[in-house]
Structure formats: structure tokens, C-alpha cells
C-alpha positions in Angstrom: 0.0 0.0 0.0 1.6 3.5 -0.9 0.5 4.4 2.5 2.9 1.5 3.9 5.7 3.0 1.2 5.2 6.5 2.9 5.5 5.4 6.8 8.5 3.0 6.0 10.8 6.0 4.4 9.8 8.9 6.2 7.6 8.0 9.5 10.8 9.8 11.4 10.0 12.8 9.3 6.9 13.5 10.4 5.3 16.9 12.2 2.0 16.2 13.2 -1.2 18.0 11.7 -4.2 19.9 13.3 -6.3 20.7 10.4 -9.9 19.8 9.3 -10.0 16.8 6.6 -10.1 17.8 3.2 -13.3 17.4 2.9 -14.7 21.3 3.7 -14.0 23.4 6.8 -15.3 23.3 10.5 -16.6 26.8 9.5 -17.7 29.3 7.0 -17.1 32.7 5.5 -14.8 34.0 3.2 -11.5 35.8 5.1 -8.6 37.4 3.2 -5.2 39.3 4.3 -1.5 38.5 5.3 1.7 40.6 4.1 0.6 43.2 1.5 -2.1 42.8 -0.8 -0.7 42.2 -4.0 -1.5 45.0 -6.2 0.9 44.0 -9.4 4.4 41.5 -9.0 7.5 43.4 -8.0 10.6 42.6 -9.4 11.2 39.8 -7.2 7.6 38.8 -8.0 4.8 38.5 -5.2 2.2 35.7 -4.1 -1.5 34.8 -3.9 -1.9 31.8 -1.9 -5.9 30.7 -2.1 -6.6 28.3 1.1 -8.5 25.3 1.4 -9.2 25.3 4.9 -11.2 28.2 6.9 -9.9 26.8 10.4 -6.2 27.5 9.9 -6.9 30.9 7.8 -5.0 32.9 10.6 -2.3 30.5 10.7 -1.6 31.1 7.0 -2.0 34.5 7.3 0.6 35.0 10.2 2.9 32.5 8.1 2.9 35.2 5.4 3.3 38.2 7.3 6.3 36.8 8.9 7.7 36.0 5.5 6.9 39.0 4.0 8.3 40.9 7.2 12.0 38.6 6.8 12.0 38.9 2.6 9.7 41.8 1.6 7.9 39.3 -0.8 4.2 40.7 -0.2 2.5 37.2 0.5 -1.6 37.2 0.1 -3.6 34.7 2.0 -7.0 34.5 0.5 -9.9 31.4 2.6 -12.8 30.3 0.8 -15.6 29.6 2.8 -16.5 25.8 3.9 -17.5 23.4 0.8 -17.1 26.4 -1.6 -13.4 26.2 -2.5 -13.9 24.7 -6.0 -16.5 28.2 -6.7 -13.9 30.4 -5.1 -11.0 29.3 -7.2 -13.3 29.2 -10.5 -13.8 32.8 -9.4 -10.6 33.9 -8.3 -8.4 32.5 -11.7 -11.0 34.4 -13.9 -9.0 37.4 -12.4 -6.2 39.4 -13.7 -4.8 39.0 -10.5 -5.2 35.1 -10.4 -4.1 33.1 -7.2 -0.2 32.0 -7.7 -0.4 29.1 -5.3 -3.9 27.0 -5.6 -5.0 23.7 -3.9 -6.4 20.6 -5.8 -7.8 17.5 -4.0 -6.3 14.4 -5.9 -6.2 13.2 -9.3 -10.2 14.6 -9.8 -8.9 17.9 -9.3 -6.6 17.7 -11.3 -8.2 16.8 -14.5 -10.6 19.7 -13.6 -7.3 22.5 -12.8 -4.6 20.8 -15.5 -4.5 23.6 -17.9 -3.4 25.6 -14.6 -0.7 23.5 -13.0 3.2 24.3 -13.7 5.7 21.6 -14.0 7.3 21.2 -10.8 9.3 18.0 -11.2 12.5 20.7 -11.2 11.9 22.2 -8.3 13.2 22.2 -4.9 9.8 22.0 -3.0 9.3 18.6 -5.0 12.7 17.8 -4.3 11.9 17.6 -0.4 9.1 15.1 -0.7 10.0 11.8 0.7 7.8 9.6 -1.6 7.7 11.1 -4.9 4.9 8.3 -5.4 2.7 10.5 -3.7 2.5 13.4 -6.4 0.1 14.3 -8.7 2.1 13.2 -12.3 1.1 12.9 -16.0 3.5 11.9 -18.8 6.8 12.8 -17.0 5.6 16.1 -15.2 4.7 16.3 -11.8 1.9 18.7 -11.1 0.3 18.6 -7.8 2.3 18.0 -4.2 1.0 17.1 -1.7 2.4 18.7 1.7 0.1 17.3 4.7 -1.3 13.8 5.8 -4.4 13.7 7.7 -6.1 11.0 9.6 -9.9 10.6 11.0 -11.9 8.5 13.2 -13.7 7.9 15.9 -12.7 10.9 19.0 -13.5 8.9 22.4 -12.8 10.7 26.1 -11.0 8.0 27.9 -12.4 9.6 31.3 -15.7 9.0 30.6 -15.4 5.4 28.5 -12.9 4.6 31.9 -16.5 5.8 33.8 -17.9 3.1 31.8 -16.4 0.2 32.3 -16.9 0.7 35.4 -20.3 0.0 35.9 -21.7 -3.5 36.6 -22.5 -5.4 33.8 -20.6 -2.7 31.6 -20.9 -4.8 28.0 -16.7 -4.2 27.7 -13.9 -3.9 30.4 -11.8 -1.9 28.4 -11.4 0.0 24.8 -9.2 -3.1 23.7 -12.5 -4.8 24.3 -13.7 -3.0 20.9 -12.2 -4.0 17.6 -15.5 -4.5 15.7 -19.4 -2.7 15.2 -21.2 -5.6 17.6 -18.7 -4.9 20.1 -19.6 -1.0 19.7 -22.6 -1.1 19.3 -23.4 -3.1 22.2 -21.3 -1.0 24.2 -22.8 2.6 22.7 -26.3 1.6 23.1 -25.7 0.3 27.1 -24.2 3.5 27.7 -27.4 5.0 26.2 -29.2 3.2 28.8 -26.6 4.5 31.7 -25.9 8.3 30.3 -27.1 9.4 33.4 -24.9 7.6 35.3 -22.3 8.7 33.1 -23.4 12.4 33.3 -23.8 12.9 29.4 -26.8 13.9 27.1 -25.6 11.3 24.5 -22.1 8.9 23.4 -22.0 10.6 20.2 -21.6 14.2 20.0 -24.7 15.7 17.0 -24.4 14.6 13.9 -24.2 18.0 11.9 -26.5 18.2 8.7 -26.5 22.5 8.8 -25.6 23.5 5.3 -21.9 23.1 4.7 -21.4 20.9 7.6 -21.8 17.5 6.2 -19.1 16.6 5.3 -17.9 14.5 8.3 -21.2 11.7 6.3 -21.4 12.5 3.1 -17.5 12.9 2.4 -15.7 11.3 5.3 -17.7 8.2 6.2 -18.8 7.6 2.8 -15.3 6.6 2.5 -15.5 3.0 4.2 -18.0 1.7 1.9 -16.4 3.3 -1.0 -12.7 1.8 0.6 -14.1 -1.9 0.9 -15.9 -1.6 -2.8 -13.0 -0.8 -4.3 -10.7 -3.3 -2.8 -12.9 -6.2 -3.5 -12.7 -4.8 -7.1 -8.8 -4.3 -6.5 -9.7 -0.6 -8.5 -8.3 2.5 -7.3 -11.5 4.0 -9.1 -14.7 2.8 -10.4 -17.2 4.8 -13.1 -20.1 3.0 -11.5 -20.1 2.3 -8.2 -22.5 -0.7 -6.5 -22.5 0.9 -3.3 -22.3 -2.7 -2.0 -21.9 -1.8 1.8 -24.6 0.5 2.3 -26.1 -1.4 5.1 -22.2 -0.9 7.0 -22.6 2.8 5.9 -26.3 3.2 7.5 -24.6 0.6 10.7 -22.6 3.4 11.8 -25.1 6.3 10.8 -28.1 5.1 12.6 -25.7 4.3 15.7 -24.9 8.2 15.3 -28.2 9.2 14.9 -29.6 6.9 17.7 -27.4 7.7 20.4 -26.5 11.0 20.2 -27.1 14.7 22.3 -30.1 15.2 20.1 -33.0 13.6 18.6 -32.1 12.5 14.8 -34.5 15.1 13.3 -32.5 18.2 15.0 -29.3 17.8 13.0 -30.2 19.7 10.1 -29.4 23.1 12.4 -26.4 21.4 13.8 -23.1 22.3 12.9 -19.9 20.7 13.2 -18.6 23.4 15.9 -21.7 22.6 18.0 -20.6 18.8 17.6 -17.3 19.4 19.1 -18.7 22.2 21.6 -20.9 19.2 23.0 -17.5 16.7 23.2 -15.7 19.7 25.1 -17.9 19.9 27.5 -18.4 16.2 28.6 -21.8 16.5 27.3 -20.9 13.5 24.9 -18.4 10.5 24.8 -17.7 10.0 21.3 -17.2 12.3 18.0 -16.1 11.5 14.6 -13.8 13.9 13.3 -10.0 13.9 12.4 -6.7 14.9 14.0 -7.0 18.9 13.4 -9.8 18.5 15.9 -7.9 19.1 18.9 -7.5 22.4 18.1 -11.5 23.5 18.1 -11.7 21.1 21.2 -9.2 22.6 23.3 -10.5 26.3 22.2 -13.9 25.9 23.7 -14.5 27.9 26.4 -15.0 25.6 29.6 -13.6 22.5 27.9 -13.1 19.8 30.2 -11.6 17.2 28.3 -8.0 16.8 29.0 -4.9 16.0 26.6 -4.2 12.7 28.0 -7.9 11.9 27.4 -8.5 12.7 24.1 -8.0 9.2 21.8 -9.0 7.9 18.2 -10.7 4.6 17.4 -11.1 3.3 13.8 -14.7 4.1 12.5 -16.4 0.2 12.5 -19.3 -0.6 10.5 -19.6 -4.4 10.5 -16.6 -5.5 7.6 -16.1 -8.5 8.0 -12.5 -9.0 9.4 -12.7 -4.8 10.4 -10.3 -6.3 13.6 -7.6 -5.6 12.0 -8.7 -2.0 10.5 -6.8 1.1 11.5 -7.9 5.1 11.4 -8.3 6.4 7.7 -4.8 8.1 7.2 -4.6 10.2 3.5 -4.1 13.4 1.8 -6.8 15.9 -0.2 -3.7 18.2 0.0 -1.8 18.5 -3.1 -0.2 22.2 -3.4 -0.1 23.8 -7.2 1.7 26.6 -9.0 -0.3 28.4 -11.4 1.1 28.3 -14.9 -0.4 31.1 -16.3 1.0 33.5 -13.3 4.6 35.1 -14.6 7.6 33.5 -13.9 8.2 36.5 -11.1 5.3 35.6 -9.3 6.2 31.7 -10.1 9.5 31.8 -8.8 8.1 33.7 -5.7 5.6 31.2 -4.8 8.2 28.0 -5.3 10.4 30.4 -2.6 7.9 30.7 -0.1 6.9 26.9 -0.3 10.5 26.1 0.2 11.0 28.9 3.6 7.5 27.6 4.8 8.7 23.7 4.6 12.3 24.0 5.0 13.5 27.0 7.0 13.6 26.5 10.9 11.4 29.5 11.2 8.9 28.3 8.7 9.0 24.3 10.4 8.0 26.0 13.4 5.2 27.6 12.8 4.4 24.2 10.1 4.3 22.1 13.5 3.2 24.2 16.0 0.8 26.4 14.1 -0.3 24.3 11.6 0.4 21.1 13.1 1.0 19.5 9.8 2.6 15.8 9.2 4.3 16.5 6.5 5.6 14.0 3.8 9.2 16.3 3.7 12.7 15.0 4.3 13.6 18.2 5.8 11.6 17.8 9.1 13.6 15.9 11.8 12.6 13.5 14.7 12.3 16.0 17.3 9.7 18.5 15.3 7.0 16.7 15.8 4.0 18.4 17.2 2.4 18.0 21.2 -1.1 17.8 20.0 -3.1 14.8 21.2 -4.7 13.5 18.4 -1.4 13.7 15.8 0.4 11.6 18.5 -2.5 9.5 18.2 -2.3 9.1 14.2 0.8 8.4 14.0 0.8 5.4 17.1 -1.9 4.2 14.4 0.2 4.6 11.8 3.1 2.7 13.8 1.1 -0.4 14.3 1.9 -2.7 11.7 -0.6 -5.0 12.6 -3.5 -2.7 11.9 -4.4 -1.6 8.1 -4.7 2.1 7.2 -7.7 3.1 5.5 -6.6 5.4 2.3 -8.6 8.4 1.4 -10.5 7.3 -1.6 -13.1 10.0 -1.5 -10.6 12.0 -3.4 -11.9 9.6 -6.8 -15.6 10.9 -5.9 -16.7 12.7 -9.3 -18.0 16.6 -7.7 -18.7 18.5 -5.3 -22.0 18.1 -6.3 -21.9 14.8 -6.0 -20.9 14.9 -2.0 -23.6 17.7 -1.5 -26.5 15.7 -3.1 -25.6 12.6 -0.7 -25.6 14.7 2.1 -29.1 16.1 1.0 -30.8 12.5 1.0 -28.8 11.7 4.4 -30.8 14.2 6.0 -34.0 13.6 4.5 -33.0 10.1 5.9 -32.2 11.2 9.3 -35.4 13.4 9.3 -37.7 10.4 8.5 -38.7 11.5 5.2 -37.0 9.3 2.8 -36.6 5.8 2.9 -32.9 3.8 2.8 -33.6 2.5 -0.3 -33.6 5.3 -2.0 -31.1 7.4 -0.7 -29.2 3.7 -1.9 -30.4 3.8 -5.7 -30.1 8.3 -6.0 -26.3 8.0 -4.8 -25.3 5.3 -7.2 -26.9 6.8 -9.6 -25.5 10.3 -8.6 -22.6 8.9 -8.8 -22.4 7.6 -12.2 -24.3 10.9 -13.9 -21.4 12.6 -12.7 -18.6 10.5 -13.4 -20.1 10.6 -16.7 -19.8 14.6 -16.9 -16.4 14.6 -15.5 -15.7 12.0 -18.2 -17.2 14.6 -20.8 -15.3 17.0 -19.6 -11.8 15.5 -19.4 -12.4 14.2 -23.3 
């Protein structure tokens, strides 16, 4: 697995990420600034940087105020808003003054964003990854590289499972008790029955359907069905999918729904920062999010869950032989050069990608800030970030025994795609639309737009 090939080279490498899963942000709402705004390239060229992520907007932005204030390269540090990216940079490039740096999500994005992508298989920032595997490549140019690894799953507080198992007749004695869906859901739905006792309104904290914050369902969890399809096909990508584990997808998604802090047809107004408010509190035992959640967890005001507390489980849905499944580990990161910006502004950009990834200044605020793992050679053993959950990714992504679950949402044909799943989630969770046929309008979803992006592409 090229997730194996990664860990075996460069596992010492790592610096350990806080950011939301490619999938959207944890919030919305355009924000734009850092160094000078670029009003034209100087002589030694400038940069537009357009970011992915709204919940480490202010990291980028202080990033590029300290490297304008050390070069006098005006940086610009433009966020889209949550699930809106792919508008924004439509938007944006139709510009004279065009981002210089862009984000694509995998080899979909690319396709969509190829006519915009400079070489960079001569360039020093590709010259620091570890696994050149991991690039985005066509013919023998490499356009896309990717410069963070992320990993999601199940968010438990130790404190309150330790609460648990406690109890007489507690259905586990431990979270090593727990290595498949009966086990979990036995041991979700009894603590249902004791949430009192455990002083919580529900194990799970809400399952957000707001608009913009599905993407944890419709993007994230999606994934394990999509995972095990495609590695009983041996496929890295399918045209048509089957959607042949739905009933492991729905598994886990009625256990959310079930036993949660609110009744299953309150999650359309919930978003995914009243999720984690809920976890912070102690008002629930369980969350599913990724590693960059720390960060919104420890930031809520009255938190109570402590760092030592704070641990990952894989997501289980009823596989079988899902023992011996780990967290899902991948990248929707890949950074770009535009080609169409001047070789001023080019040149700029590739400099600022290499002081961000490679200068000790830069590393810094890359594990400390950002809390990145980053695929580069030039991070050491000892920058490696504090936070919780990235210590918790990577003792996943140590155990050998355990098998990583790739990101293979990244093949998914749209946007549009994602946001039309999440739509019939809802009207599942709300009662008004039957399994079935949420079943039969995603695969068929799914292969109208394949078919478009195949359109497209020829």
C-alpha cells in the first residue's frame, strides 16, 4: 500500500497536523489578508496563496506576514468559505490578478485545474518530498504536491469510556474490548441506557447536517464503503459504483443518529462546531472527526476534556474481518503553482513553499501552528507536534498490525456529487426518505457525474 511505502521511508520525518480533513471546513465565511495585498508583481515577484481550509486561515495569514516581514515578498492569504473552495477558485483564476499558489484534491482535481498547473518536477519544494509516489504526475511532469497527511476516526474521552467500564454489567472492560461494530454497538447503546450515570446527554456528539457541515457523512464516512468496494474490485476508481456496503454505511449512521445529544431530526441546524462544543464539554463521549480537531476542542471555552484523554478509534461498520482495521490516514492536499501567473510571481511562490517547509522558522510555525505531518525530508525527529490526536495518528500509523484506511473519497466525481448525498442523508435522518432510495439516487449520482467529469476530461 503506498501508505505502507510513505511510513516505511519517512515516518521519522513527520510533524504532526491539526487541520480539518479535506473534505470542507469546521466553519464558514470567506477571510482574506497576510503581508501586503498584492496589487501588481515586483521585481522579485509577489504571491497569492488561495486556502482550502477556513480553520487555519489565521495561521496562514501570520505564516505570510512573517515572511513577507523577513523577505519583503508581499504574500496574500485569501480562505474560501466551507465546501465552496472549488466556486472560489473558479472565481478567483477568472481574475487578472489570479491566485499564484492554488489547492487541488487528488487526481479529480486535477483533471478539472490541469490547464493551470506548472511543472514542478525541477523544483526544490518537489525535491523535499519523501515519496515522490505520492504526487500528482502525467507523462513525466509532476503537477500537484502534496504537503500534509491527515487522519480521521472515531474521537473517544478515555475519562468518561474509563467511567464506563466501570459499571456493573458494563458490555466491555476496556477500549481493547472493541475492535469491531457488535462490540460497539453493544457498548454505545448500554451506555445510552446509563448516560445518566455517566453524566452525558448522548455517546455521540450531534451529527451535523447545517448546510456546509456534512461533510464528516457525506465525504468522510462515505469513504469506508467506497474503501471496501473498491478493494474487493482491486480498483483504485470505479465509473459505476455498486454501493455494495450500504447497510455498513447506515450501521454506523443510525448508531450516530440513535445515540447522540439530540433527537435525529435536530441535526439539520447542527453544525460541526456545536458537535465538538458538546464533546468539550463532557456532554458526549464520542465524536467523529479527524486529528486537526484538537484544536476547536481545546479552544472551547470551559472545555473539560484533558490531553491525555483525548484518543482515536477506527470508525467500525460491520466488515467482515474490520479487527484488524486502523484510522483512515490520507491526503486531499496537493499544493499547485499556477502556470499562467509570470515566472516572477512563479519563482516567488516556489520560494515561499520552500521557507515555509524547510527554513527553521517556517518548520515552526508548520508544527506548532499548523500542526501539519508533513511528507518532507527536511523535518527531523524532534519537530513533531504536542497535539493529542497527531500523537494519536501516528501510534496508528506505527502499528503494523493494523491496516490504514486510504482516502478514496478524493476519486468521488463533484462536489456536487458529495452535496447531493448529504441532502438525502438528511432527508433520511429526518424520517422523510426511505434507505432505499437514498441507496439507488447515490449510485446513480454517482455515475451521472462521473459521466460529466468523463465529458469533460475528453
Amino acid at each position: 500500500m503506498k501508505m505502507k511505502k510513505f511510513l516505511a521511508v519517512c515516518l521519522s520525518a513527520l510533524t504532526v497536523t491539526g487541520m480539518l480533513a479535506g473534505c470542507g471546513g469546521a466553519k464558514g465565511g470567506d477571510t482574506s489578508s497576510a503581508g501586503a495585498e498584492k496589487e501588481g508583481s515586483s521585481a522579485e515577484g509577489s504571491v497569492y496563496y488561495l486556502n482550502f481550509k477556513p480553520e487555519i486561515a489565521d495561521q496562514w495569514e501570520e505564516i505570510a506576514a512573517k515572511y513577507t516581514e523577513e523577505t519583503g515578498v508581499p504574500v496574500k492569504v485569501k480562505t474560501a468559505a466551507s465546501n465552496q473552495y472549488e466556486q472560489t477558485l473558479k472565481s478567483e483564476m477568472a481574475k487578472s490578478d489570479a491566485p499564484t499558489l492554488f489547492q487541488i484534491n487528488g487526481p479529480v482535481g486535477y483533471q478539472s485545474w490541469k490547464e493551470y498547473c506548472a511543472d514542478l518536477k525541477d523544483t526544490e519544494f518537489y525535491n523535499m518530498l519523501v515519496d515522490k509516489d505520492l504526487a500528482i504526475t502525467e507523462g513525466d511532469g509532476v503537477y500537484g504536491i502534496p504537503f500534509a497527511e491527515e487522519g480521521y476516526g472515531i474521537i473517544y474521552n478515555k475519562e468518561i469510556m474509563d467511567k464506563y467500564f466501570a459499571l456493573p454489567g458494563a458490555k466491555a472492560t476496556s477500549m481493547d474490548d472493541i475492535k469491531n461494530f457488535d462490540t460497539l454497538k453493544a457498548v454505545v447503546e448500554d451506555m445510552t441506557a446509563h448516560k445518566a450515570d455517566l453524566g452525558i446527554d448522548g455517546v455521540f456528539a450531534s451529527t451535523s447536517f447545517a448546510p456546509g457541515e456534512d461533510w464528516r457523512w457525506q465525504t468522510h464516512l462515505m469513504n469506508l464503503p467506497i474503501y471496501y468496494e473498491y478493494k474487493d474490485a482491486d480498483v483504485k476508481d470505479e465509473d459505476e459504483i455498486s454501493f455494495k456496503y450500504n447497510e455498513n454505511f447506515k450501521n454506523i449512521f443510525d448508531l450516530y443518529l440513535n445515540n447522540s445529544t439530540v433527537e435525529p431530526t435536530m441535526v439539520g441546524s447542527k453544525t460541526v462546531d456545536d458537535s465538538m462544543a458538546e464533546f468539550a464539554l463532557g456532554k458526549a463521549a464520542m465524536v467523529q472527526n479527524g486529528n486537526w480537531a484538537w484544536s476547536q476542542i481545546s479552544k472551547v471555552s470551559g472545555n473539560v476534556v484533558k490531553e491525555e484523554n483525548v484518543k482515536f478509534m477506527p470508525i467500525y461498520t460491520g466488515v467482515e474481518g474490520e479487527e484488524t482495521q486502523g484510522l483512515c490516514i490520507g491526503t486531499e492536499n496537493y499544493m499547485c503553482v499556477n502556470s499562467n501567473a509570470s515566472e516572477a510571481d512563479q519563482k516567488a511562490s516556489l520560494d515561499f513553499l520552500k521557507w515555509v517547509f524547510s527554513s527553521d522558522e517556517g518548520k515552526e510555525m508548520v508544527t506548532n501552528d499548523l500542526q501539519f505531518i508533513t511528507p518532507f525530508s527536511t523535518f527531523g525527529d524532534d519537530e513533531i507536534s504536542s497535539d493529542p490526536l497527531a500523537q494519536e495518528v501516528v501510534r496508528y500509523m506505527k502499528e503494523d498490525s493494523l491496516t490504514t484506511v486510504p482516502w478514496n473519497f478524493t476519486t468521488f466525481p463533484s462536489q456536487t456529487f458529495k452535496d447531493d448525498y448529504g441532502a438525502s442523508l438528511l432527508e433520511y435522518a429526518n424520517g422523510n426518505k426511505k434507505w432505499d432510495a437514498v441507496v439507488s439516487d447515490t449510485v446513480n449520482g454517482h455515475l451521472k457525474k462521473k459521466q460529466q467529469l468523463s465529458s469533460h476530461i475528453t
